[in-house]
LOROSE-483435 format. One record per residue (C-alpha): x, y, z. Coordinates in steps of 0.25 Angstrom, whole numbers, plus 5000, padded with zeros to 4 digits. Layout:
REM residues N
XYZ ...
REM end
This chain:
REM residues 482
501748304678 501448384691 501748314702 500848294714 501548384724 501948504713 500348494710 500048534727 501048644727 500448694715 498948664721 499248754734 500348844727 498848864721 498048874733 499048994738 498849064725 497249064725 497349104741 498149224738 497349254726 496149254734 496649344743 497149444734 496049444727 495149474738 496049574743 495849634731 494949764730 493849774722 493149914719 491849864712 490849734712 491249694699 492749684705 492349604718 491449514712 492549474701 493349464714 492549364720 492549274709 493949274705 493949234721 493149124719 493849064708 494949074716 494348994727 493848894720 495048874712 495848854727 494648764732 495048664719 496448694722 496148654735 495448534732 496648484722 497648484735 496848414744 496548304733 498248284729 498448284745 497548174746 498248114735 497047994732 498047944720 499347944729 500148014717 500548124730 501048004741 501947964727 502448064724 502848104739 503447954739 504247974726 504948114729 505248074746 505847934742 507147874741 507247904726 506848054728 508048114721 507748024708 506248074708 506648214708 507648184696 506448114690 505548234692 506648344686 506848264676 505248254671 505248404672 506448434664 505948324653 504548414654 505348554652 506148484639 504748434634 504148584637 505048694634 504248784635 503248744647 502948874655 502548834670 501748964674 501748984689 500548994695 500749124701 500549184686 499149134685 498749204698 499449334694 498549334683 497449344692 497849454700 498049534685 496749494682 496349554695 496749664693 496649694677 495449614674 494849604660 493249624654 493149474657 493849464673 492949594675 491649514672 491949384680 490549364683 489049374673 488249454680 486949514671 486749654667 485649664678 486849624687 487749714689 488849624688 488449584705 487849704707 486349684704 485449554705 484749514693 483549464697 482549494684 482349334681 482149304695 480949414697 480349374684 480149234689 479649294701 478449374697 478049264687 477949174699 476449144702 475849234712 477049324712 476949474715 477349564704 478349644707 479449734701 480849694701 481349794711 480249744721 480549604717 482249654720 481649674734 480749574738 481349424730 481849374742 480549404750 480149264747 479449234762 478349334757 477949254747 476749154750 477248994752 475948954742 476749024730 478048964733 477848844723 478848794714 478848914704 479448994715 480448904718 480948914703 480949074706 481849034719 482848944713 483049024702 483149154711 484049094719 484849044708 485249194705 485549224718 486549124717 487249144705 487149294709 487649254721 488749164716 489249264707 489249404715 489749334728 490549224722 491149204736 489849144740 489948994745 488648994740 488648824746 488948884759 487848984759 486748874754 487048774767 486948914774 485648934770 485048794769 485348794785 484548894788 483548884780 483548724786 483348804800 482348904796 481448804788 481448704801 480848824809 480048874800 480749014800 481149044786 480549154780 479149114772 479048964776 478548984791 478348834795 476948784794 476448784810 475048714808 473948744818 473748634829 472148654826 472148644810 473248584807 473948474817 472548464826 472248474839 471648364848 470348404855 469948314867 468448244863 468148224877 467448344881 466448334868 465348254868 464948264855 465248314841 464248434842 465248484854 466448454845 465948534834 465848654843 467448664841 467448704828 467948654814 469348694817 469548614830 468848514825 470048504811 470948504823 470448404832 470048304819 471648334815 472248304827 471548164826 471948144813 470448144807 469948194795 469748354799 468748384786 467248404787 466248474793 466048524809 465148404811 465948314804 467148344811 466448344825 465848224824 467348154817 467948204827 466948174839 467247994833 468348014839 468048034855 468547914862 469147834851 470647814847 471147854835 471247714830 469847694831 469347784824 468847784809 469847774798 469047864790 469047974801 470547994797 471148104790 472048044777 473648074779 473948174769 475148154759 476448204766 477048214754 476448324750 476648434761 478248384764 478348404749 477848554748 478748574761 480048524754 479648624743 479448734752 480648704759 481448704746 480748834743 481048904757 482648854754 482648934742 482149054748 483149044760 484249044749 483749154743 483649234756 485049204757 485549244742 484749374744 485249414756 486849384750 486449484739 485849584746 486749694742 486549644727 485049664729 484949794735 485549844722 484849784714 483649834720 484349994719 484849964705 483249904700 482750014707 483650124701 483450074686 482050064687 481850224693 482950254678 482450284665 483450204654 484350304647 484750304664 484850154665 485650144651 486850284659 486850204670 487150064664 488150154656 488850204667 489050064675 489750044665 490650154664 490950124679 491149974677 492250014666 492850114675 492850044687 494450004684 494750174682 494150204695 494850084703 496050154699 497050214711 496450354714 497650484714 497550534727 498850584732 498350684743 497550564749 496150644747 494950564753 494050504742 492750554737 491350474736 492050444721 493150364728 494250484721 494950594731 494050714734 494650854729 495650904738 494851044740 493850974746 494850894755 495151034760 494151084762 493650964771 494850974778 495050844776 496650864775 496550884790 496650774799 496150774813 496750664823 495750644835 496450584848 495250514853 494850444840 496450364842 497050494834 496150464822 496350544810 495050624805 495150714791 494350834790 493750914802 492350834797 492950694800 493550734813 492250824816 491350694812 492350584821 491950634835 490450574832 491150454827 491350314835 492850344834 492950464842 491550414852 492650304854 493650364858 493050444867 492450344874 493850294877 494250404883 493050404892 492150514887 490850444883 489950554882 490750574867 489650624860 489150734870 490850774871 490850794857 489750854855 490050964865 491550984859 490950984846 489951104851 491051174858 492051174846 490851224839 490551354848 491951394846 491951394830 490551464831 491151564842 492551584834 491651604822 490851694828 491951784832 492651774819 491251834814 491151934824 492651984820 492451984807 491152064808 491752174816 493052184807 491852224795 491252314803 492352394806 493152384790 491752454787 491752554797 493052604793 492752584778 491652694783 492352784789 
REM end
């Protein structure tokens, strides 16, 4: 048996191990999405696997069952020499039972992992389900979600490349149609997101990103400042009342005169009912000139309306307005995922299908040669690389100039190849830099009339050439005529 102390060493021989493979790994390059996001995950194995680590050495340092505080007592004793002779003598009657016990170091299980790395098999290089639709991280799918969409009551109809760009529009859409079949179609839109989420980005603390978001979405909804869920200001005439001083009417006639609406407002403020004709109201509300509330007719009053109700509907609109705020944020993460997806919609749908069927043929001539072209490129003469990432022909880097290299003092003796490069770098932030160091600001002006003045030479030194050549002609023929 393992003894308590053997098991820490081995716990943060362990944790040493998962750090170092960690940062090997995301050291590693990797040339294609496929490649990173496998990356990612084998990462986040790794980190949880030192997490639980991790949490197995705090829990034999606090050592609940006091097997640790034993063991330290039995080996730091006075019979300390007889309890190593004990303990050799357990392990040698172990080897004698188990001949052949191989103890594998641990070292040998992470080496695997660096081959698998690097050699990986059909199964390593498909780490992750993703649908065909997918992309293997490169598209959203979002097919299901839009069909749940449309079929929503009141809902627009719209074609799934206008639904790709306007889903996360949800402050556009009337609060009277946000009922409780539209928060199915948000939970279950954002629980894609998620699993997108979790399995594109696997580094995600996805934990982390929900308290993020519930902060400030607490904030907004507070101030009424989240998008689509202004808060409800009611009017101080219609909705909370307004007093209105009786004393300068005397009678209802002249209290008619204010109109139904100041009326409401006045019969509001008051607590009384506020319903009823222009007379009625005037004459209600005229009863009450010189009396106390307490006075008046029970029967004047308005009934207190059910509280329930309103702080029910505002609980679910609040749950509803959390949803959104998370998808907002979900959205915004995959921003990159979506604009593809939008092109990639977009570039199908303007295709005819023997091109669909040569172009899902050749993704997958590409995803089998991705190994070939990760492949270490022949390039002795250290050409530059072309837009296919392989060395241009050497007649053109001739023909370029581009085995000439110009060294320009004022750019800190930087090294230029080609006379394009080092024509180009004097309207760059280098050179404009370096000028100004050496107190000339007006740089663009300087180069500007050097650049003009090289060039009146060429053209006068051409010119001349020109002129020579001419008269050379001119005279061959003359004697070629006599």
């Amino acid at each position: 048996m393992e003894s308590i102390l053997e098991q820490q060493r081995r716990y943060h021989e362990e944790k040493e191990r998962l750090m170092d493979a960690k940062t090997k790994e995301m050291l590693h390059k990797k040339s294609t999405l496929r490649e990173q996001i496998n990356s990612d995950h084998r990462t986040r194995a790794m980190l949880d696997r030192y997490m639980e680590v991790s949490s197995n050495v705090r829990d034999s340092y606090e050592d609940k069952d006091g097997m640790r505080k034993d063991e330290l007592a039995a080996i730091s004793g006075p019979n300390e020499f007889a309890e190593f002779y004990n303990r050799l003598k357990q392990i040698k009657e172990f080897h004698r039972k188990h001949p052949n016990e191989i103890s594998i170091p641990m070292s040998v299980e992470f080496e695997e992992l660096m081959k698998a790395r690097d050699n990986p098999s059909e199964e390593a290089q498909n780490l992750v389900e993703f649908s065909d639709e997918e992309g293997y991280g490169r598209y959203l799918d979002l097919h299901d979600c839009y069909l749940k969409f449309i079929n929503l009551k009141g809902a627009e109809k719209l074609e799934y490349i206008s639904y790709l760009s306007s889903f996360d529009q949800l402050f556009d859409i009337p609060k009277d149609r946000k009922n409780a079949e539209y928060k199915k179609y948000l939970e279950m839109l954002l629980e894609y997101l998620q699993d997108y989420t979790d399995r594109v980005k696997p580094l995600l603390d996805q934990n982390e990103l929900y308290g993020k978001v519930l902060s400030d979405f607490e904030k907004k909804w507070e101030n009424g400042t989240f998008p689509g869920w202004p808060k409800e200001t009611s009017s101080a005439l219609t909705h909370a009342g307004a007093h209105l001083d009786l004393s300068a009417f005397s009678s209802w006639e002249e209290l008619a005169s204010l109109g139904l609406d100041r009326l409401k407002s006045a019969l509001m403020a008051l607590g009384l009912k506020c319903g009823g004709t222009l007379e009625e109201r005037a004459q209600r509300l005229f009863s009450t000139k010189g009396k106390s509330l307490e006075s008046l007719d029970p029967s004047l009053f308005a009934k207190n309306p059910k509280a329930k109700g309103p702080k029910k509907d505002t609980e679910r609109n609040k749950e509803i307005g959390f949803l959104e705020a998370q998808v907002y944020e979900y959205v915004e993460i995959l921003g990159e995922q979506r604009q593809l997806t939008h092109e990639n919609v977009q570039r199908k749908q303007a295709r005819t299908g023997e091109e669909r069927e040569e172009e899902d043929e050749e993704q997958l001539s590409e995803s089998e040669s991705e190994d070939d072209d990760n492949e270490i490129i022949y390039n002795p003469k250290n050409l530059p690389l072309g837009w296919d990432g392989k060395p241009i022909p050497y007649w053109l880097y001739k023909l370029h100039g581009l085995n000439i290299n110009y060294n320009c003092e004022i750019c800190g003796n930087y090294t230029y190849r080609g006379p394009k490069a080092f024509q180009r770098h004097f309207a760059e932030w280098r050179h404009a830099h370096g000028m100004r160091c050496v107190g000339q600001a007006e740089v663009p002006e300087g180069i500007r009339a050097v650049a003009a003045r090289h060039r009146g030479r060429v053209r006068g030194l051409e010119w001349q050439r020109g002129q020579q050549e001419d008269l050379r002609g001119s005279e061959e023929t003359r004697l070629a005529v006599d």
